[in-house]
N, C-alpha and C positions, 0 to 999 in steps of 0.2 A: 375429557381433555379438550381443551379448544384450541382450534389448529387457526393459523396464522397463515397470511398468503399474501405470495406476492407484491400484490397492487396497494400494499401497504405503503405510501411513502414516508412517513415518520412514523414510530411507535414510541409511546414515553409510558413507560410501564408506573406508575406510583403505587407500593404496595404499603396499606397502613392497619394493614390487621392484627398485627405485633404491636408495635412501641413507634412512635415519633422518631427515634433513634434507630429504627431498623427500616431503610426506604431503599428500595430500588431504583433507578431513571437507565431507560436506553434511549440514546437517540441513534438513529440511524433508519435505511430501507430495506428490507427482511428480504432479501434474493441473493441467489449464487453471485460470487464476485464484488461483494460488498462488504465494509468495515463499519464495522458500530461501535460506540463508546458507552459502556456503563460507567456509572457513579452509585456507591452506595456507602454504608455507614455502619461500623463495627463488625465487621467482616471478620471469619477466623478462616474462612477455605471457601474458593468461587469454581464452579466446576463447569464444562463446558463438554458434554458428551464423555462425562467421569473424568477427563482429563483437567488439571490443575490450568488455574491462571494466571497471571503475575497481577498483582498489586500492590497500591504503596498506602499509607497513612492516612492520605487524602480520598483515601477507597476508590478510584479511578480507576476503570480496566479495559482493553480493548477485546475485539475475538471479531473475527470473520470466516468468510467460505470461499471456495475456491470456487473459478469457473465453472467447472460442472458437478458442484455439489446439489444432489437435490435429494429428499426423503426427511426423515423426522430426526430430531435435535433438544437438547434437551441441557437448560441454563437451570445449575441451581446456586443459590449463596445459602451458606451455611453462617450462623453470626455465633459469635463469641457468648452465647447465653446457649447454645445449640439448639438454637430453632433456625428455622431455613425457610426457603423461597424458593419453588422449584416452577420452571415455565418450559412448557414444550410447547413444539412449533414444527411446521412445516415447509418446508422449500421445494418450490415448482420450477423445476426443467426451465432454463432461461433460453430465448432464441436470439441465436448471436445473427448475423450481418457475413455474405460469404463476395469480398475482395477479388476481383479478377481484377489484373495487370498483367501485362501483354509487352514485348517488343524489352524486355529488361535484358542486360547482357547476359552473357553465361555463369561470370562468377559471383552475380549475385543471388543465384541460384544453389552452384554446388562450389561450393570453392576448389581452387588447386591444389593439387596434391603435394606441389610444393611449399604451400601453407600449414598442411596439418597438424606439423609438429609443432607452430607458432601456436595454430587455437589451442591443441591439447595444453601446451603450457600456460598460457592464458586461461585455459578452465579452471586448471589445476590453483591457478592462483585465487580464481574467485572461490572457488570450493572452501581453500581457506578462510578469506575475509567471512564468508557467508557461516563458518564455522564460530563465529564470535556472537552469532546475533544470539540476542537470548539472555547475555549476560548482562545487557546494559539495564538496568531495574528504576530507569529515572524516566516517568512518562514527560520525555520533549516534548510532546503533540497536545499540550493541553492548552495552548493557546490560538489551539484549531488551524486549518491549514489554509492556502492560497495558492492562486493559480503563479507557476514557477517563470512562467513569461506573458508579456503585456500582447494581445492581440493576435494575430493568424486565427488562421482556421484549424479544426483537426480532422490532418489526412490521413489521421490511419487509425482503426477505431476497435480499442477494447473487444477481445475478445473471439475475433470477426477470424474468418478462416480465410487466409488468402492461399489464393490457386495465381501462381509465377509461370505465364508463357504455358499453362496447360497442365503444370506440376502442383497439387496441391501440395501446403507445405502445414508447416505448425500452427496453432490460433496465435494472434497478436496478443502477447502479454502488455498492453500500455497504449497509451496513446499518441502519437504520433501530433505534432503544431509543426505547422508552415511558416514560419518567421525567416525574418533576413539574416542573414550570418554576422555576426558580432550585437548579435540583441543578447542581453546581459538575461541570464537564468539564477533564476534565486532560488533559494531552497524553501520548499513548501511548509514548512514547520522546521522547530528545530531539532538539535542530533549533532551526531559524531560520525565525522567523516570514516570507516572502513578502509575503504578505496580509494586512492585517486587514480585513475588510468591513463597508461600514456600510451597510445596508438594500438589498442588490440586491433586483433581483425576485423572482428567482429563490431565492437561497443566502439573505436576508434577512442577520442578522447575523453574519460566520462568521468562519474562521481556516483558511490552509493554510499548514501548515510544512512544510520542507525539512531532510529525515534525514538529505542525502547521499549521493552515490551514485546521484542519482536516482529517491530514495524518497521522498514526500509522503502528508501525513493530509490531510485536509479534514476539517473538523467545521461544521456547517447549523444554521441557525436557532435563533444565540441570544437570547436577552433582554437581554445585556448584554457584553461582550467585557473580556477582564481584561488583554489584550496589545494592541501596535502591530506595527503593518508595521516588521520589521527586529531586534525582539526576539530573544532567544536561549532558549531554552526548557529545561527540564531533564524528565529524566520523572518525571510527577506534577505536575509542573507547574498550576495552576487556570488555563486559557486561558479563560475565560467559564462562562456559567452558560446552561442549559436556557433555550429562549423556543421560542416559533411564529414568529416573523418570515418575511418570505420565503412562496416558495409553499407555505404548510404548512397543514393543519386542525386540528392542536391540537401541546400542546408533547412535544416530541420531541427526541432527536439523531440527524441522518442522519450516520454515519461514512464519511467515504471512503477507498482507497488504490488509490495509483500508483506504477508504476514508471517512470519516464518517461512512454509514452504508453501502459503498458499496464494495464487496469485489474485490478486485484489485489483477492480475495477478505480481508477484513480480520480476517475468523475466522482464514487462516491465521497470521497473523500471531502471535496469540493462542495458536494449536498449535504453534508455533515449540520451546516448552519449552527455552530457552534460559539459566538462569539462570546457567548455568558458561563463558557464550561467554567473558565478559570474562577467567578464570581460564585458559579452554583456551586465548586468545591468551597470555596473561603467562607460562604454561608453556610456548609454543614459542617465545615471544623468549629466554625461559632458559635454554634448551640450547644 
């Protein structure tokens, strides 16, 4: 077995021991919290830890690992002649970044009790939307993704466990950009808007689109929302503009990403370095 680690930063698997017509490609970085993209060719079942994966015609498929995924894994494709390609690997315990902030008020801490019933409905809503991901079978994301605002820095960093005033709280699922309020947010790829949100408690004014396949952005605390619930998006798209809304201390974009239920580092997404996917699919429908 040959184990794979970490300090991989691209892998591109080409397997030609079958047929010209039977190849694998991943691009992506093999650690916890990272999304990777296969491409392959005549595909009848893609399996990911025996569990199934969506794919379309263009043999395109995504899969990743959650924050504190680590241990052995195991990618097989099955092709329509039933021969297969099976690849295990291993994943090394990732060290996150531990956030101390000091002097924040009380309610950005535990909220009011006068509030609770607003978040619990609020959950309850996104529980919902988050209920549809899965269905959309149209990979948006094949024309690779981009950063969703021009410039800032990012203050609040994937993963990282922040300790509030003394109180450790939950890891940061996303990343957090410093930008000015009404800097226009575009959507990092394309997709279908879920969500549009108008003032939760929490997200304040936001957007979560569905890339397909099981992949979703979330974007936090706008000033103003440029989409509806059910829109379609393209990338670059302007989904709203920079605000504080929601639990926030000044204006910001928290960026999120998931894969289903696992949360995904949104940097990787970014190192993807994808611009030829859409070309490297149109070249193996060609052959």
């Amino acid at each position: 077995m040959k184990i794979l680690n970490n300090k991989l930063i691209l892998f591109l698997f080409l397997f030609s021991s079958f047929s010209l017509s039977q190849e694998l490609k991943i691009y992506g970085t093999l650690q916890p919290g990272n999304l990777l993209i296969g491409v392959t060719k005549n595909a009848k079942t893609i399996l990911l830890d025996d569990k199934p994966l969506d794919f379309d015609t263009s043999g395109v498929f995504i899969f990743g690992f959650d924050r504190d995924a680590i241990g052995y894994h195991k990618l097989k494709v099955i092709f329509k002649n039933d021969e297969y390609i099976t690849k295990n690997f291993k994943l090394l315990k990732r060290v996150y970044k531990i956030q101390r902030i000091n002097k924040i008020k009380t309610k950005y801490i535990t909220p009011p009790k006068s509030e609770l019933k607003q978040i619990k409905a609020e959950s309850n809503l996104m529980k919902a939307a988050r209920k549809e991901v899965g269905k959309l079978k149209t990979p948006f994301f094949v024309n690779g993704f981009s950063r969703p605002v021009v410039g800032g820095n990012f203050t609040g960093v994937y993963g990282s466990q922040r300790i509030l005033n003394g109180v450790p709280k939950s890891p940061h699922n996303g990343v957090d950009i410093d930008v000015p309020k009404d800097t226009p947010v575009k959507a990092t790829t394309g997709g279908k808007v879920i969500i549009a949100g108008d003032n939760f408690y929490y997200n304040g004014n936001f957007v979560l689109i569905d890339h397909g396949f099981g992949l979703t952005t979330v974007y936090l605390h706008f000033n103003k929302l440029n989409v509806k619930t059910g829109d379609y998006v393209k990338k670059g798209d302007v989904i709203g503009f920079v605000g504080m809304t929601g639990r926030a201390t000044g204006p910001h974009l928290h960026w999120g990403v998931k894969w289903y239920n696992k949360r995904i580092d949104p940097i990787s997404l970014l190192n993807l370095k994808l611009p030829d996917l859409k070309k490297v699919i149109m070249n193996d429908l060609m052959e």
